[in-house]
C-alpha positions as CSV (number, residue, x, y, z in Angstrom):
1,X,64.3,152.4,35.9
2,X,64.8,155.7,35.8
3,X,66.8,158.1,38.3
4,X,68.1,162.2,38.7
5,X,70.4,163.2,41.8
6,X,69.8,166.3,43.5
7,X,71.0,168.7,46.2
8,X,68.1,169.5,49.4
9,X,67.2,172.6,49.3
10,X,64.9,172.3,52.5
11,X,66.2,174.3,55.0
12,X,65.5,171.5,57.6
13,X,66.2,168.8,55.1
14,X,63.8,165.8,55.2
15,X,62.6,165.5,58.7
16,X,59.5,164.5,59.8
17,X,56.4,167.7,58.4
18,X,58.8,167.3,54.9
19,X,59.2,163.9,55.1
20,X,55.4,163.1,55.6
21,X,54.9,165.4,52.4
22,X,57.2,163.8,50.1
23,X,55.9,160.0,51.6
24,X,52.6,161.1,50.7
25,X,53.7,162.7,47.0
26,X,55.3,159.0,46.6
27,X,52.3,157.1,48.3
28,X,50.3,158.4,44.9
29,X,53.1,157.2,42.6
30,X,52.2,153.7,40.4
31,X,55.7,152.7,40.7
32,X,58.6,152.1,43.3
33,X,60.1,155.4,44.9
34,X,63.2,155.3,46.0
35,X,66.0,157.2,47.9
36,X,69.6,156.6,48.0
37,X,71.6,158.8,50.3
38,X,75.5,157.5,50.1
39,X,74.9,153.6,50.5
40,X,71.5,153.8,52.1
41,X,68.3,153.0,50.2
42,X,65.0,153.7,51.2
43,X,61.1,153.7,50.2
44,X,60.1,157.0,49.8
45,X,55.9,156.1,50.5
46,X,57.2,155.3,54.0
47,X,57.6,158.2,56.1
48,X,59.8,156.6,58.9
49,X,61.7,155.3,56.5
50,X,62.8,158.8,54.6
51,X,63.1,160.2,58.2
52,X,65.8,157.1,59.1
53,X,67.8,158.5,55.7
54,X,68.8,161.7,57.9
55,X,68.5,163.8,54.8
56,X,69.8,167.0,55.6
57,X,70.1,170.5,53.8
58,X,72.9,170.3,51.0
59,X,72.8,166.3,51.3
60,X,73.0,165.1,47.9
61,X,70.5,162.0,46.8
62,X,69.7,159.9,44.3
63,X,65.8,159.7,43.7
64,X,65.2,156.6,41.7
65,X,61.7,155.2,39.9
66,X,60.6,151.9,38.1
67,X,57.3,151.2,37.0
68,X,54.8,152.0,34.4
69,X,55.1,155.4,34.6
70,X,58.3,155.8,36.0
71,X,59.3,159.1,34.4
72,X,56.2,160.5,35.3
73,X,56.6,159.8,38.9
74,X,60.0,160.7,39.0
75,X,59.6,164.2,37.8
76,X,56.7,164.3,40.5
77,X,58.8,163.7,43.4
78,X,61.8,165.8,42.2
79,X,58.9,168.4,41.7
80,X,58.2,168.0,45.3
81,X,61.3,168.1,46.8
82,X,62.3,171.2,44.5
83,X,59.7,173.0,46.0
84,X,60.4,173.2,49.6
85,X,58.2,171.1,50.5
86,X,56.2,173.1,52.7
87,X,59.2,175.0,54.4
């Protein structure tokens, strides 16, 4: 398992047009995609679920991946959420 905490950038944080962008960044992950946000943990290939994280701009997360290519997929999804995802 491998795992990298970051800050949102988004200006709207993770709500539903990001959320469905990162879910769909994580759907095409081989391994698990997950976010933690304080003591919550959620799938990140299930958009309702990232939208029930209430991830908002300057929340700090954990993104966390295990699988076969787990460090490929992380850097993916940090990738993703790095670049605005579509703001």
């Amino acid at each position: 398992m491998v795992s990298k905490k970051i800050t949102i950038s988004n200006k709207t944080g993770l709500h539903l047009r990001p959320a469905g962008i990162l879910s769909k960044v994580a759907g095409g992950c081989k391994s698990s995609v997950t976010l933690i946000k304080d003591d919550k943990k959620v799938n990140a290939k299930s958009v309702l679920n990232v939208m029930s994280a209430q991830i908002n701009l300057g929340d700090e997360i954990i993104v966390e991946c295990e699988g076969e290519t787990e460090e490929a997929d992380l850097q993916t999804v940090i990738d993703a959420i790095e670049s605005g995802l579509g703001e």
